[in-house]
mmCIF file of the N, C-alpha and C atoms, coordinates in Angstrom:
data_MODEL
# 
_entry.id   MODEL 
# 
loop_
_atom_site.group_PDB 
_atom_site.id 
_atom_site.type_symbol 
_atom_site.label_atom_id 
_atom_site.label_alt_id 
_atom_site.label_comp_id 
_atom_site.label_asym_id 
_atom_site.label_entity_id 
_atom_site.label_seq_id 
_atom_site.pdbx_PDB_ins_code 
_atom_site.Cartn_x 
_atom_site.Cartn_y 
_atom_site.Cartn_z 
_atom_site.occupancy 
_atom_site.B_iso_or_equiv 
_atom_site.pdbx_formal_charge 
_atom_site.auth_seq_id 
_atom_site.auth_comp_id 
_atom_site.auth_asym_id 
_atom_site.auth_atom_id 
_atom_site.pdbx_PDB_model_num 
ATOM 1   N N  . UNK A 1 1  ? 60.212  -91.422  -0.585 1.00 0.00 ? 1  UNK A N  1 
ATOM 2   C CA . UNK A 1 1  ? 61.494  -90.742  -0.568 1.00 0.00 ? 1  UNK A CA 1 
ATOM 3   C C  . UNK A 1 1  ? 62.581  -91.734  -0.980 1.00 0.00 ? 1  UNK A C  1 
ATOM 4   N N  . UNK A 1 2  ? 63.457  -91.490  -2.025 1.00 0.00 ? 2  UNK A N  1 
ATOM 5   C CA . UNK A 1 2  ? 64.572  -92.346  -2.320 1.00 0.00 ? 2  UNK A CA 1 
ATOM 6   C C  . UNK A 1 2  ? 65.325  -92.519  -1.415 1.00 0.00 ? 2  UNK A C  1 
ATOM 7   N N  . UNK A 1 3  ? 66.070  -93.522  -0.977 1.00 0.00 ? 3  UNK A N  1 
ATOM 8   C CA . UNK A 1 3  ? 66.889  -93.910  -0.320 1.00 0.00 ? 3  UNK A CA 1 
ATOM 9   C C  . UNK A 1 3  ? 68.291  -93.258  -0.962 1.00 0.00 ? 3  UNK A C  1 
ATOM 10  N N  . UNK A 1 4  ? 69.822  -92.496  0.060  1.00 0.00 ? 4  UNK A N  1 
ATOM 11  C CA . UNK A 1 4  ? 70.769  -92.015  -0.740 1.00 0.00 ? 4  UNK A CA 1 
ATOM 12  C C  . UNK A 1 4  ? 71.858  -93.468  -0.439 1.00 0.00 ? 4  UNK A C  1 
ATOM 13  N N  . UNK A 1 5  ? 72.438  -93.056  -1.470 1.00 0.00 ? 5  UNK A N  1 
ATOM 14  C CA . UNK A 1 5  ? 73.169  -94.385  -1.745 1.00 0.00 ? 5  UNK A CA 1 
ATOM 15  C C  . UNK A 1 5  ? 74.260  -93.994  0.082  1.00 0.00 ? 5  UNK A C  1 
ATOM 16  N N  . UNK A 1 6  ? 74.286  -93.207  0.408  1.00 0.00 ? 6  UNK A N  1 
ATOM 17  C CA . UNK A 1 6  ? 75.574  -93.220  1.865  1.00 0.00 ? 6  UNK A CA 1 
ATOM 18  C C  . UNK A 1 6  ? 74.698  -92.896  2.847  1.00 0.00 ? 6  UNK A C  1 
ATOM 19  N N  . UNK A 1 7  ? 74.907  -93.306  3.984  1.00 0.00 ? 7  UNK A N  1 
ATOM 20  C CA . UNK A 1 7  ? 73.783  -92.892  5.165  1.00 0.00 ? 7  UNK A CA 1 
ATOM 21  C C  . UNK A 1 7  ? 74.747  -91.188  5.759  1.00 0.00 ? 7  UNK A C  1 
ATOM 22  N N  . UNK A 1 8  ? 74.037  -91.026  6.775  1.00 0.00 ? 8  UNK A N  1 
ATOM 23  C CA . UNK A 1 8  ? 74.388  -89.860  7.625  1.00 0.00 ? 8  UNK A CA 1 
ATOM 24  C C  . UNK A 1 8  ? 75.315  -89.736  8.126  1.00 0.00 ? 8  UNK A C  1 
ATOM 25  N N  . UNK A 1 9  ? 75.605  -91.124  8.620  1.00 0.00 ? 9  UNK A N  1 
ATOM 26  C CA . UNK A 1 9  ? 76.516  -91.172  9.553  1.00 0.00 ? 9  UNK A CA 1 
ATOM 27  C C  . UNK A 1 9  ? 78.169  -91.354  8.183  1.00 0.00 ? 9  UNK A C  1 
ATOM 28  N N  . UNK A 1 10 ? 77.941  -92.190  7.484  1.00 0.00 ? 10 UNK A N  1 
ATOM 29  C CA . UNK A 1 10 ? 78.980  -92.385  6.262  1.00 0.00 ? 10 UNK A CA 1 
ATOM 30  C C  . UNK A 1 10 ? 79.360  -90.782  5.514  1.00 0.00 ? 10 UNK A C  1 
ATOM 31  N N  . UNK A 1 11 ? 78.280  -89.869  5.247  1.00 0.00 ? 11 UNK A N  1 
ATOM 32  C CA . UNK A 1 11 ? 78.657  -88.462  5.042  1.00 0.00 ? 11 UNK A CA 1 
ATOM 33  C C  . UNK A 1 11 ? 79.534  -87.814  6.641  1.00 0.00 ? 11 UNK A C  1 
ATOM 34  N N  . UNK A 1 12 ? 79.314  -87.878  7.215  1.00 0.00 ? 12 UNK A N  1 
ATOM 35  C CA . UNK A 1 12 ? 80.144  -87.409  8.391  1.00 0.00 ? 12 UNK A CA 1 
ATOM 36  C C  . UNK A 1 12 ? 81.423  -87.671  8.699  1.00 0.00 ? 12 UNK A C  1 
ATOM 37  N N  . UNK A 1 13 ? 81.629  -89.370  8.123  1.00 0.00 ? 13 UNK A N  1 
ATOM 38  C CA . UNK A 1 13 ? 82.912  -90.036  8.321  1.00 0.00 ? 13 UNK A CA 1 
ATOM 39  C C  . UNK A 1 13 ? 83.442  -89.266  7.040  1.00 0.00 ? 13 UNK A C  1 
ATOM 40  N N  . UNK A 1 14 ? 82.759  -89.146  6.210  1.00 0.00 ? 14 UNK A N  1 
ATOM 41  C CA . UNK A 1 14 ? 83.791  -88.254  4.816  1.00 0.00 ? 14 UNK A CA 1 
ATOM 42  C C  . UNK A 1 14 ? 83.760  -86.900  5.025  1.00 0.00 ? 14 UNK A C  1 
ATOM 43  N N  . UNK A 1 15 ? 83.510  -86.252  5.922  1.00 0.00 ? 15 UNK A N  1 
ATOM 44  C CA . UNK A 1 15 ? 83.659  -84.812  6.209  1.00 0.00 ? 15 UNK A CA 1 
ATOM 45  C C  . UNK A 1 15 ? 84.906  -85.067  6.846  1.00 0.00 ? 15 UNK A C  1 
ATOM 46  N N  . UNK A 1 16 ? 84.559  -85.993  8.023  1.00 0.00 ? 16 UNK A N  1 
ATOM 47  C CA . UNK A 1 16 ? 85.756  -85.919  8.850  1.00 0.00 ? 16 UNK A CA 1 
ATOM 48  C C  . UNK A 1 16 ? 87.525  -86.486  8.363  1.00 0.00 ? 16 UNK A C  1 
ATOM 49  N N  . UNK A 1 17 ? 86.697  -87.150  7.962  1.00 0.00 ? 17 UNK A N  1 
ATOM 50  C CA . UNK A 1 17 ? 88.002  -88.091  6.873  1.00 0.00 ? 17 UNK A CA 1 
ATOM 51  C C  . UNK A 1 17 ? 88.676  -86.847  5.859  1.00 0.00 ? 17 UNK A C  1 
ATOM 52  N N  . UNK A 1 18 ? 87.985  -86.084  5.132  1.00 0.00 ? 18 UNK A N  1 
ATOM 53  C CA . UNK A 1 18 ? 88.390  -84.608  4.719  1.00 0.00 ? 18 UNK A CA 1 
ATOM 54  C C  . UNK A 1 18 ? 89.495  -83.441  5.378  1.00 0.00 ? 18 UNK A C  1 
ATOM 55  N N  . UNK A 1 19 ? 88.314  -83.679  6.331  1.00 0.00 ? 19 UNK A N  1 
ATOM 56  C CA . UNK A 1 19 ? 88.706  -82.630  7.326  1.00 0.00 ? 19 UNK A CA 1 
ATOM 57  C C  . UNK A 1 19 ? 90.368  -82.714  8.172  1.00 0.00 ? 19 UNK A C  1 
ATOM 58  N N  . UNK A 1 20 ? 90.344  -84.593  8.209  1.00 0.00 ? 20 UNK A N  1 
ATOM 59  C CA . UNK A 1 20 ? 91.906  -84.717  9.142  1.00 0.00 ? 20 UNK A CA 1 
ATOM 60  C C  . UNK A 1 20 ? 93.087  -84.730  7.236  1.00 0.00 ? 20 UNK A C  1 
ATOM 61  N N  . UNK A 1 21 ? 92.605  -84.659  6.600  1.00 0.00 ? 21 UNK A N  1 
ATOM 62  C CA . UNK A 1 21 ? 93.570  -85.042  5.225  1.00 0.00 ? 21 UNK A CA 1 
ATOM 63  C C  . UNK A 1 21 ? 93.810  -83.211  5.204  1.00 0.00 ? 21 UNK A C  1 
ATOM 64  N N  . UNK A 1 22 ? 93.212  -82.733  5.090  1.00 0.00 ? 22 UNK A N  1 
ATOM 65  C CA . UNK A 1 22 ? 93.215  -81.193  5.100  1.00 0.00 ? 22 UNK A CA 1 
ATOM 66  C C  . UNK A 1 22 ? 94.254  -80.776  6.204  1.00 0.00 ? 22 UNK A C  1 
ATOM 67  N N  . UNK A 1 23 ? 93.852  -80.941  7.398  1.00 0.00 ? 23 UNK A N  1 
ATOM 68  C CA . UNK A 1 23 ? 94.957  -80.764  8.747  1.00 0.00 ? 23 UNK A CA 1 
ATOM 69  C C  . UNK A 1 23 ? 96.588  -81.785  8.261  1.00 0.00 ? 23 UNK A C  1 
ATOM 70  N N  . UNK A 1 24 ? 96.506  -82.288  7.677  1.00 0.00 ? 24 UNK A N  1 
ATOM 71  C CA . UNK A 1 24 ? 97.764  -83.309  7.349  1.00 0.00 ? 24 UNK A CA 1 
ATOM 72  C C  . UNK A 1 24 ? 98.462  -82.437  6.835  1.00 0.00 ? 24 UNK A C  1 
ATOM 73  N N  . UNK A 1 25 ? 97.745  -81.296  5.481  1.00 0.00 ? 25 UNK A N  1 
ATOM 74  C CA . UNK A 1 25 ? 98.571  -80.951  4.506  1.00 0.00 ? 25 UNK A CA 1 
ATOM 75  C C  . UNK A 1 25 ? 98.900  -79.679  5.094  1.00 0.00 ? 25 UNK A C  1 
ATOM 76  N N  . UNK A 1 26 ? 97.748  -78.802  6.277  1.00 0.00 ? 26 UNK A N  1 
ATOM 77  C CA . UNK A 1 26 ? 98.434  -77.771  7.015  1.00 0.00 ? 26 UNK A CA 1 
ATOM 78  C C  . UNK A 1 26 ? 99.645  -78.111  7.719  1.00 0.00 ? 26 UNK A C  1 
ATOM 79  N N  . UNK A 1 27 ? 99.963  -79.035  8.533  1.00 0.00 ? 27 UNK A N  1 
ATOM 80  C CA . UNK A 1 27 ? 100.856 -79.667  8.829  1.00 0.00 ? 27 UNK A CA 1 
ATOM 81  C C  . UNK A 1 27 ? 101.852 -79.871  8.046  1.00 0.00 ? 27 UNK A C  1 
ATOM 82  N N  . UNK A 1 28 ? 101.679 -80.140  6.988  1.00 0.00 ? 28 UNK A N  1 
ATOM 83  C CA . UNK A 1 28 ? 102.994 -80.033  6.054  1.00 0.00 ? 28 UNK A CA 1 
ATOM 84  C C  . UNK A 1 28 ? 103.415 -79.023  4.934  1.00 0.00 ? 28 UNK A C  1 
ATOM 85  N N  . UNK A 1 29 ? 102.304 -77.430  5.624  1.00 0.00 ? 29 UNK A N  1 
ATOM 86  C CA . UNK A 1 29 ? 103.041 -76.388  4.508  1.00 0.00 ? 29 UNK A CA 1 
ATOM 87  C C  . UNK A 1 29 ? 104.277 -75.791  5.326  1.00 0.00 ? 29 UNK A C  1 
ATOM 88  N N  . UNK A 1 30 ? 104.934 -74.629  4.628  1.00 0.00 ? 30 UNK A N  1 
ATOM 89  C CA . UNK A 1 30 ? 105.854 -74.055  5.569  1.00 0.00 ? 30 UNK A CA 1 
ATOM 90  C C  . UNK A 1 30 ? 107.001 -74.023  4.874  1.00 0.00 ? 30 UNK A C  1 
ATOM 91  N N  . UNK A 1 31 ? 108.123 -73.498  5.062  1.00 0.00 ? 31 UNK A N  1 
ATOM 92  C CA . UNK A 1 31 ? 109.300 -73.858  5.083  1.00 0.00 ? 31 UNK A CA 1 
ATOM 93  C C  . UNK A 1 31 ? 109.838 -72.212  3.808  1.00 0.00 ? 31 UNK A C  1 
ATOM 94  N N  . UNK A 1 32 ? 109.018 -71.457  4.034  1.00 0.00 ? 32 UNK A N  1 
ATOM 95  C CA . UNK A 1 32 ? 109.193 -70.332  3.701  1.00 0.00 ? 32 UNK A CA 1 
ATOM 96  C C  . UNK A 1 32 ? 110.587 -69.348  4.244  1.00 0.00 ? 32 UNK A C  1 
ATOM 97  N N  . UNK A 1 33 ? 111.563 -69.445  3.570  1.00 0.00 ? 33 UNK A N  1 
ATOM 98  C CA . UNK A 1 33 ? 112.913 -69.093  3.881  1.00 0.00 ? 33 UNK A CA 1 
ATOM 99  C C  . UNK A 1 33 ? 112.396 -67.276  3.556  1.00 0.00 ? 33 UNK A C  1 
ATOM 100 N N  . UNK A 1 34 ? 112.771 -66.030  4.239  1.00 0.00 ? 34 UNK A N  1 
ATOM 101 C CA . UNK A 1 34 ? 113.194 -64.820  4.574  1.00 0.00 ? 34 UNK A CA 1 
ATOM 102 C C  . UNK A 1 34 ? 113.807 -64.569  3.233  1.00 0.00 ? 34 UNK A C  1 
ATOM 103 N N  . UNK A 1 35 ? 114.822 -65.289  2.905  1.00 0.00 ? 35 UNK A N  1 
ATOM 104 C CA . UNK A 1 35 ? 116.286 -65.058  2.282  1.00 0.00 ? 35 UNK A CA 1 
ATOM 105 C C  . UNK A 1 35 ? 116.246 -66.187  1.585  1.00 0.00 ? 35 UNK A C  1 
ATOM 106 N N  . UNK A 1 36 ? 116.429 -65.884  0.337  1.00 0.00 ? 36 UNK A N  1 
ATOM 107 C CA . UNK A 1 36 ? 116.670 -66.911  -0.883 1.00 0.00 ? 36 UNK A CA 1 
ATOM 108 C C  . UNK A 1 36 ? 117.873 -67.460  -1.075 1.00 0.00 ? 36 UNK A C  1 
ATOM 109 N N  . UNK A 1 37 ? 118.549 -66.866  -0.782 1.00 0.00 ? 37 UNK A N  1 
ATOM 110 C CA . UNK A 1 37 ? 120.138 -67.307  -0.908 1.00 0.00 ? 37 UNK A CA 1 
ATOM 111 C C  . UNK A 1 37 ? 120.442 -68.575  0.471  1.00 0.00 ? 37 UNK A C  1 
ATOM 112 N N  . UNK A 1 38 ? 119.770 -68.390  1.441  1.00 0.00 ? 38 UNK A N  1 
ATOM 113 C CA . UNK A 1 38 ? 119.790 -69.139  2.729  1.00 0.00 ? 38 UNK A CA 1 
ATOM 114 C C  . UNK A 1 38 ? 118.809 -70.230  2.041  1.00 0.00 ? 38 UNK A C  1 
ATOM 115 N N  . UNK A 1 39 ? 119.221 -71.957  2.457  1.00 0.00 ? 39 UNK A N  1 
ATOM 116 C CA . UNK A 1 39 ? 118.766 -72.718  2.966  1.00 0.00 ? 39 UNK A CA 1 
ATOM 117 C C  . UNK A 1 39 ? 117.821 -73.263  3.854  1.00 0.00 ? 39 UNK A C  1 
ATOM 118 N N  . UNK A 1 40 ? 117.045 -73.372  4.090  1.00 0.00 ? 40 UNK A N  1 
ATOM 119 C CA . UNK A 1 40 ? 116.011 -73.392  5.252  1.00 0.00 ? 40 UNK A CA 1 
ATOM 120 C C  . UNK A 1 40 ? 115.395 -74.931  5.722  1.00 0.00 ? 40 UNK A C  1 
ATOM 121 N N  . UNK A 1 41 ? 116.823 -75.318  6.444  1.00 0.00 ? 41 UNK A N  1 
ATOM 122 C CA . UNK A 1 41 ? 116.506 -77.020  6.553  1.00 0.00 ? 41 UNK A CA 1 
ATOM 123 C C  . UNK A 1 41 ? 114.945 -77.464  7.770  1.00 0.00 ? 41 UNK A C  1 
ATOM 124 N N  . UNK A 1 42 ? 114.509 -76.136  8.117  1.00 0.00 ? 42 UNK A N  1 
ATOM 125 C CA . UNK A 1 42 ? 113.391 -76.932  8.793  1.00 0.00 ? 42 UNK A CA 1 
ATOM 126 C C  . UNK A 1 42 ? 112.573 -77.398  8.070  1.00 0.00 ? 42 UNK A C  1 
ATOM 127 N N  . UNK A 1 43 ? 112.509 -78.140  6.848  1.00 0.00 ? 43 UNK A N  1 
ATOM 128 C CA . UNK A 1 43 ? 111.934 -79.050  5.731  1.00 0.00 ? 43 UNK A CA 1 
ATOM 129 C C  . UNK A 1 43 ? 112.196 -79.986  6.343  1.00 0.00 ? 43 UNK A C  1 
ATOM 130 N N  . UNK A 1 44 ? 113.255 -80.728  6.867  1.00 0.00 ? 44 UNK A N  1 
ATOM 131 C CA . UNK A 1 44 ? 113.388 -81.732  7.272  1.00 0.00 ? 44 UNK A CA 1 
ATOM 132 C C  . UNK A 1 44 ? 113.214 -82.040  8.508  1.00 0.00 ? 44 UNK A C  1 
ATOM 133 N N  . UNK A 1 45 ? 112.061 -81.588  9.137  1.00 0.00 ? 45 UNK A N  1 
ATOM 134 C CA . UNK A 1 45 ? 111.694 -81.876  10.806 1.00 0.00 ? 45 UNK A CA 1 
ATOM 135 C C  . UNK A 1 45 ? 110.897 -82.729  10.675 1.00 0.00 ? 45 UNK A C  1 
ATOM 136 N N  . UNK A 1 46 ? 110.366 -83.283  11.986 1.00 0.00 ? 46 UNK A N  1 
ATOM 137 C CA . UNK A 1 46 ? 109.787 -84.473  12.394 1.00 0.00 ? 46 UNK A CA 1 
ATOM 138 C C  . UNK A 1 46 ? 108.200 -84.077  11.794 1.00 0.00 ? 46 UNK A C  1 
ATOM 139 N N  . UNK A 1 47 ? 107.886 -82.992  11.666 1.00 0.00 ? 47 UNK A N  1 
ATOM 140 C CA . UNK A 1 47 ? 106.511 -82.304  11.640 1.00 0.00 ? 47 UNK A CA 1 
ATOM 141 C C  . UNK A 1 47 ? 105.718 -83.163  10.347 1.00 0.00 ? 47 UNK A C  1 
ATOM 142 N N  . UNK A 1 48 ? 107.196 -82.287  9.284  1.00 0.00 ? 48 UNK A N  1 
ATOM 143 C CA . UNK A 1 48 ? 106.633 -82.397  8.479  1.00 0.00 ? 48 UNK A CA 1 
ATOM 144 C C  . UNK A 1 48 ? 107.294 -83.655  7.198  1.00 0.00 ? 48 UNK A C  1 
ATOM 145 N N  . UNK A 1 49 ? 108.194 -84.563  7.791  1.00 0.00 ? 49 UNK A N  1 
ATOM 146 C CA . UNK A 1 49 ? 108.413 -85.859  7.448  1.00 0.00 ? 49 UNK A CA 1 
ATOM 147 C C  . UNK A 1 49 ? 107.737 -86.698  8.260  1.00 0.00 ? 49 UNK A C  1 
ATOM 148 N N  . UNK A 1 50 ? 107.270 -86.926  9.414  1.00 0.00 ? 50 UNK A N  1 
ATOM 149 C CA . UNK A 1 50 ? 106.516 -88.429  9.677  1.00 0.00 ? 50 UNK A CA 1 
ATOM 150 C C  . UNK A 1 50 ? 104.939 -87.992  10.421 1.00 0.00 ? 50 UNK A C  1 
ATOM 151 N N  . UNK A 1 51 ? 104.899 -86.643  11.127 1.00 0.00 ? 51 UNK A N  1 
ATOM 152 C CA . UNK A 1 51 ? 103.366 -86.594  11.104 1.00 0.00 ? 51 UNK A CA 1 
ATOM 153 C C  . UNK A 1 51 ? 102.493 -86.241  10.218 1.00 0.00 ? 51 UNK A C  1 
ATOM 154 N N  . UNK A 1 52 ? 103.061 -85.269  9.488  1.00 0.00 ? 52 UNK A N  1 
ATOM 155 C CA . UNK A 1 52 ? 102.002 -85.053  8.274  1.00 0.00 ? 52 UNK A CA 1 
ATOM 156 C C  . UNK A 1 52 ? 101.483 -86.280  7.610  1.00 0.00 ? 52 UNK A C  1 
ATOM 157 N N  . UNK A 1 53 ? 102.085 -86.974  6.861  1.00 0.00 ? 53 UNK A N  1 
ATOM 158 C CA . UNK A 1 53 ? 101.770 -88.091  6.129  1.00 0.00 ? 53 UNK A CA 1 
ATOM 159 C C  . UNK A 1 53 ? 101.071 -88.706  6.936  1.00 0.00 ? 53 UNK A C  1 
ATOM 160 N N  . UNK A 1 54 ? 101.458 -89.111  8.109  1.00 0.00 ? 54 UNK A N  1 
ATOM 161 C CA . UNK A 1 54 ? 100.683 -89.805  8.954  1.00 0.00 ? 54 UNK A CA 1 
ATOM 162 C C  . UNK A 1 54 ? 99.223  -89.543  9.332  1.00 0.00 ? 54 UNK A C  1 
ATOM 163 N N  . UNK A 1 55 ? 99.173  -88.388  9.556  1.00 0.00 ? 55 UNK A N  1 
ATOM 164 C CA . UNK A 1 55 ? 97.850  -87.720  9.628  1.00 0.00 ? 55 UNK A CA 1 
ATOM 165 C C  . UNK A 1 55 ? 97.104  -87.968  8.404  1.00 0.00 ? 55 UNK A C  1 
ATOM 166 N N  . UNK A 1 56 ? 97.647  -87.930  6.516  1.00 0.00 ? 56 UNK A N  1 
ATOM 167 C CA . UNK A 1 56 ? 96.886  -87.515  5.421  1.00 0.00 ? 56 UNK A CA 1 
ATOM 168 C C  . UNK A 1 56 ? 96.677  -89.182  5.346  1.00 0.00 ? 56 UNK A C  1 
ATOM 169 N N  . UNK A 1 57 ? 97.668  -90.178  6.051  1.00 0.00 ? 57 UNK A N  1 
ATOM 170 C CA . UNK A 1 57 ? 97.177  -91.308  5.390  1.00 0.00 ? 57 UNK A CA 1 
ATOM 171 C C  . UNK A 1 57 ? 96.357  -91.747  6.405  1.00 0.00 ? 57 UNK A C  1 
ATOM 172 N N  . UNK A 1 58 ? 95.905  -91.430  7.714  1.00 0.00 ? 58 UNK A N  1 
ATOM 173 C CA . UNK A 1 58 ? 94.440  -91.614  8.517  1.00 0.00 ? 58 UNK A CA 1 
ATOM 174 C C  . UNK A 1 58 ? 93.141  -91.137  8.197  1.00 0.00 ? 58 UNK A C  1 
ATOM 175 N N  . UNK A 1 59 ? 93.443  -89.993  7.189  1.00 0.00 ? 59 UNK A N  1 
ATOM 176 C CA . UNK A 1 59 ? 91.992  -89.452  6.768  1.00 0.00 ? 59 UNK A CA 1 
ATOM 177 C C  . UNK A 1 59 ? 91.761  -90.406  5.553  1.00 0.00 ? 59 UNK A C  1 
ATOM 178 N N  . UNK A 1 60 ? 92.929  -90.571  4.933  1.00 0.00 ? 60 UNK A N  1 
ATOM 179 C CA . UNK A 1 60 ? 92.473  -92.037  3.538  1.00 0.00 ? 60 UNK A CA 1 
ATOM 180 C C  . UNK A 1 60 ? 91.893  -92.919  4.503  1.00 0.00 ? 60 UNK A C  1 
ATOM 181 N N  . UNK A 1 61 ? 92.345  -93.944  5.407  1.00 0.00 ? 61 UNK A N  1 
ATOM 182 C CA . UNK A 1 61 ? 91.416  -94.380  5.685  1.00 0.00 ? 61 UNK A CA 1 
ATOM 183 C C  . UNK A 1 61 ? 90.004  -94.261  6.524  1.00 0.00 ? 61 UNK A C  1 
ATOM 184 N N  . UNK A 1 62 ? 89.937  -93.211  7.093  1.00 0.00 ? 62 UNK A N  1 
ATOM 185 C CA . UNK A 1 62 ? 88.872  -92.513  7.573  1.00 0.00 ? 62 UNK A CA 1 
ATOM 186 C C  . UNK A 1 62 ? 87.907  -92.650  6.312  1.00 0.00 ? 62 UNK A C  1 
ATOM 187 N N  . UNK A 1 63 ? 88.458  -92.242  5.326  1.00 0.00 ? 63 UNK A N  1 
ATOM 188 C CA . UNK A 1 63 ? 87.467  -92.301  3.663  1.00 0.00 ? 63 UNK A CA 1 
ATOM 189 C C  . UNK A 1 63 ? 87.053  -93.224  3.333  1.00 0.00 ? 63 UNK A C  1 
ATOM 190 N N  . UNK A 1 64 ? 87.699  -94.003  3.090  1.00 0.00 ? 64 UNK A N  1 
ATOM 191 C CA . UNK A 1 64 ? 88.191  -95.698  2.795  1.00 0.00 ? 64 UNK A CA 1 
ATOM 192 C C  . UNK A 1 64 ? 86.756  -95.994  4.105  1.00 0.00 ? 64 UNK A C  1 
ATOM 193 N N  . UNK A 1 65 ? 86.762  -96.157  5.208  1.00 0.00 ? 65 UNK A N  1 
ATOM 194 C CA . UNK A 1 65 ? 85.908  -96.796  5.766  1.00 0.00 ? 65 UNK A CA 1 
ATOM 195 C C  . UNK A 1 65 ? 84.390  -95.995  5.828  1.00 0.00 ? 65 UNK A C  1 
ATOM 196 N N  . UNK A 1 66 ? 84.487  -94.479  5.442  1.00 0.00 ? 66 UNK A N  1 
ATOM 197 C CA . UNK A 1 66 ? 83.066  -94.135  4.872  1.00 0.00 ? 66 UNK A CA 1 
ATOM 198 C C  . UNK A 1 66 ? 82.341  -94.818  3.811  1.00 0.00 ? 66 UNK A C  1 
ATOM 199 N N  . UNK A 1 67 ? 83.540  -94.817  2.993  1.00 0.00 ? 67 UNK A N  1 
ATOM 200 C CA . UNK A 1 67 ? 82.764  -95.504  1.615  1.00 0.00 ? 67 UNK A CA 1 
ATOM 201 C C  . UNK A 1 67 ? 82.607  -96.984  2.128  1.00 0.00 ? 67 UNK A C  1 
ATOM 202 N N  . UNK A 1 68 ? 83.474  -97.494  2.608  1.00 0.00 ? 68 UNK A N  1 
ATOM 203 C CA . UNK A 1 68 ? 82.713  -98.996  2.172  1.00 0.00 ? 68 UNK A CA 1 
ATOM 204 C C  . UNK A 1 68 ? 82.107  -99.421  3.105  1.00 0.00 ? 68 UNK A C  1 
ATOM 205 N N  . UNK A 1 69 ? 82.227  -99.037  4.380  1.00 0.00 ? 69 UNK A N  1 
ATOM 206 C CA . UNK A 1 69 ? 81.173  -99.316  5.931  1.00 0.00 ? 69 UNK A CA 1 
ATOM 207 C C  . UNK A 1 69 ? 79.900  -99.431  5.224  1.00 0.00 ? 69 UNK A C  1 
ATOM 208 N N  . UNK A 1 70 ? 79.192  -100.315 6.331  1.00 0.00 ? 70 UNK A N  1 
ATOM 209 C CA . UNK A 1 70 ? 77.880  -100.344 5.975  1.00 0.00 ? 70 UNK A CA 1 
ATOM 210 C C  . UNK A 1 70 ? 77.226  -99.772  7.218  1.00 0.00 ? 70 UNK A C  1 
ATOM 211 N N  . UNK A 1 71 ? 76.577  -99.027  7.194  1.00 0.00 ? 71 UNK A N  1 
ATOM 212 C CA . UNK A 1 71 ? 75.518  -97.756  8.298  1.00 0.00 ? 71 UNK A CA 1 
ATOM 213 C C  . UNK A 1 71 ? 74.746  -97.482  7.930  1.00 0.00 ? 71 UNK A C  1 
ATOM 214 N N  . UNK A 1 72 ? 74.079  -97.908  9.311  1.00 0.00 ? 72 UNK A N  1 
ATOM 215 C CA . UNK A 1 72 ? 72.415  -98.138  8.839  1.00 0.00 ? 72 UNK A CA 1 
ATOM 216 C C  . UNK A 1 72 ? 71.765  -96.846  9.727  1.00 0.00 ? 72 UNK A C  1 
ATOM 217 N N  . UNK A 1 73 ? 70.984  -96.286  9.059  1.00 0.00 ? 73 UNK A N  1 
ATOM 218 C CA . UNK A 1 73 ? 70.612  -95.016  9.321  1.00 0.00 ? 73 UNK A CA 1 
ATOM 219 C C  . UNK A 1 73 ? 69.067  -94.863  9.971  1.00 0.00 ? 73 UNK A C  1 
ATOM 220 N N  . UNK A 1 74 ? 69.163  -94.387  11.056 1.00 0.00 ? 74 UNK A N  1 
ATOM 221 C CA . UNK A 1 74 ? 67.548  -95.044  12.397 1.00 0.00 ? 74 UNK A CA 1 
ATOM 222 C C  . UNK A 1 74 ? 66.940  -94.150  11.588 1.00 0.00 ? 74 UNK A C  1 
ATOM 223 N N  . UNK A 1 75 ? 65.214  -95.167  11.100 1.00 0.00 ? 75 UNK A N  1 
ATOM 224 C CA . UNK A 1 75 ? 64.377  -94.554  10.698 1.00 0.00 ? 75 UNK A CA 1 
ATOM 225 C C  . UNK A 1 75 ? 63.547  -93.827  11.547 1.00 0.00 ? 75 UNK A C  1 
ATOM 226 N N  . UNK A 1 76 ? 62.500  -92.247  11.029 1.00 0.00 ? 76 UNK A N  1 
ATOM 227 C CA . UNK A 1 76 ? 61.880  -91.880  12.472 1.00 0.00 ? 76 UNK A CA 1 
ATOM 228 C C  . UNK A 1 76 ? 60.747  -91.739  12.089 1.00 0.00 ? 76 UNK A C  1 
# 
């Protein structure tokens, strides 16, 4: 059986690493104004200026340490 170039555990860290970059960008949709003519400054909340990003740049490195970790995968 070939060996895959990422172990099990390294596919999981890139699901998950996915998975929190995905929640980052739910976190930062929104801001859907009713009324076009109205302004709709909740664009500028805490939500979606310092946690979102924060969240999308933990799943980069969540990624970042799938790919280059080394995990060694128990043979059975």
């Amino acid at each position: 059986m070939s060996k895959m170039a990422i172990s099990r555990k390294g596919l999981r860290l890139l699901l998950a690493g996915l998975l929190v970059m995905v929640a980052g960008y739910i976190l930062m949709m929104g801001g859907l104004s009713p009324d076009p003519n109205v302004f709709n400054y909740g664009m500028f909340d805490f939500r979606r200026l310092v946690a979102a990003p924060l969240v999308i740049i933990a799943g980069i490195v969540v990624e970042v340490v799938a790919i280059m970790g080394k995990f060694e995968d128990k043979e059975k």
